[in-house]
C-alpha positions in Angstrom: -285.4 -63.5 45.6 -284.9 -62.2 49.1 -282.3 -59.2 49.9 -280.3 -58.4 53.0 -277.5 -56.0 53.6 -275.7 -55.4 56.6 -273.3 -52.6 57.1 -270.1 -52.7 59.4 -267.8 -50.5 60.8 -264.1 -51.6 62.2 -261.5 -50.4 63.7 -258.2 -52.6 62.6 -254.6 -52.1 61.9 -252.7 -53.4 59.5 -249.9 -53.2 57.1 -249.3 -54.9 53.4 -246.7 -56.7 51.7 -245.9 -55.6 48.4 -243.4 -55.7 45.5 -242.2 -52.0 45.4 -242.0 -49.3 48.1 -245.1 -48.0 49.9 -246.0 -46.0 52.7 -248.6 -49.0 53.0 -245.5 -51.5 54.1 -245.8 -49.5 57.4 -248.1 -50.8 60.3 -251.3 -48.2 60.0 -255.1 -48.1 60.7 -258.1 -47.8 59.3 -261.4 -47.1 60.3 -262.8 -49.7 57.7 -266.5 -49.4 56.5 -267.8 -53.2 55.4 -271.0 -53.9 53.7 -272.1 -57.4 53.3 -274.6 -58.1 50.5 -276.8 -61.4 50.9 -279.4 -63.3 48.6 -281.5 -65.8 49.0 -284.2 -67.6 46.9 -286.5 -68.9 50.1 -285.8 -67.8 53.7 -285.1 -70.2 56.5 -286.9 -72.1 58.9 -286.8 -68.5 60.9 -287.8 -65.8 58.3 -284.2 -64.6 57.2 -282.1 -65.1 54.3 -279.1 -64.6 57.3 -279.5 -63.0 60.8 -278.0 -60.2 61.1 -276.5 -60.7 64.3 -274.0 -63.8 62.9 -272.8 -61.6 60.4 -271.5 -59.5 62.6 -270.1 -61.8 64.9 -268.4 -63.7 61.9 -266.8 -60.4 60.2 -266.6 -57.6 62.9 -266.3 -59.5 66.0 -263.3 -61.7 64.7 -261.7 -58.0 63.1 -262.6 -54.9 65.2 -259.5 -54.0 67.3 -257.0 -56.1 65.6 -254.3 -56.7 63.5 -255.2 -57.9 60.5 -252.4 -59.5 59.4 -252.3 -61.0 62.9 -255.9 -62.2 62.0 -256.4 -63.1 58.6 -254.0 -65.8 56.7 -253.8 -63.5 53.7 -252.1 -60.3 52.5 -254.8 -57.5 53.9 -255.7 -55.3 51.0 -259.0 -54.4 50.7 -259.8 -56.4 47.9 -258.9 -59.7 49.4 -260.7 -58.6 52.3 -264.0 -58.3 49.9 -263.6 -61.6 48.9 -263.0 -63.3 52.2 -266.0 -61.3 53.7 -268.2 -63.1 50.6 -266.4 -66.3 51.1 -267.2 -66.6 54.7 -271.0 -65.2 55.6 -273.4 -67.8 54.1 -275.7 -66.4 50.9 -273.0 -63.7 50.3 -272.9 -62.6 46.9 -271.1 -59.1 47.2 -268.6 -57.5 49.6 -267.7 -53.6 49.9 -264.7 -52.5 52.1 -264.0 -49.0 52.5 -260.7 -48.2 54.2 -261.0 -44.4 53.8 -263.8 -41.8 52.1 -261.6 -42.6 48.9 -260.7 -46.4 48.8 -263.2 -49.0 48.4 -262.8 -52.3 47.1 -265.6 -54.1 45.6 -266.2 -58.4 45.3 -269.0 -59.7 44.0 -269.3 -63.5 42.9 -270.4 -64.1 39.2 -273.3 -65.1 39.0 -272.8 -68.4 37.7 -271.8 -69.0 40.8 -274.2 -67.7 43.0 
């Protein structure tokens, strides 16, 4: 099994929509720390289980210098973010977003799935 792991840093506001009062409700921004996990049994036609280049461009490129909520069709905690990061890059098994030194959030797919 071949092993990849490429680590992001964003700059993105956002703000969440929750059931009770927060702070959080508030439009705010982090500087968000995304790691992006990828397996693969045999590598591609090129050598790579992914290139590293098109996962940037499919998670950073499409969030650095937005709004999240502006840009994802989801409420953006860091969790769901996790799990759209390992939704969307190809051969992603596991997703970790760090919104502060404090808060990360962690996805990985079971492996029955992988």
């Amino acid at each position: 099994m071949y092993y990849v792991v490429k680590k992001l840093e964003v700059s993105a506001s956002h703000h969440l929509r929750l059931n009770y009062e927060s702070k959080c409700t508030r439009d705010h921004g982090h500087n968000w720390w995304i790691t992006v996990y990828c397996k693969r049994r045999d590598l591609d036609e090129n050598g790579m289980v992914v290139d590293f280049g098109h996962v940037k461009a499919m998670i950073a490129d499409r969030l650095d210098h937005q709004c999240l909520n502006e840009v994802l069709p989801f409420n953006p905690t860091a969790e769901n973010i996790a799990r759209w990061v390992v939704d969307t890059v190809p051969y992603c098994y596991r997703a970790e977003v760090r919104e502060s030194e404090n808060n990360l959030a962690i996805y990985e797919k079971d492996e029955l799935s992988v």
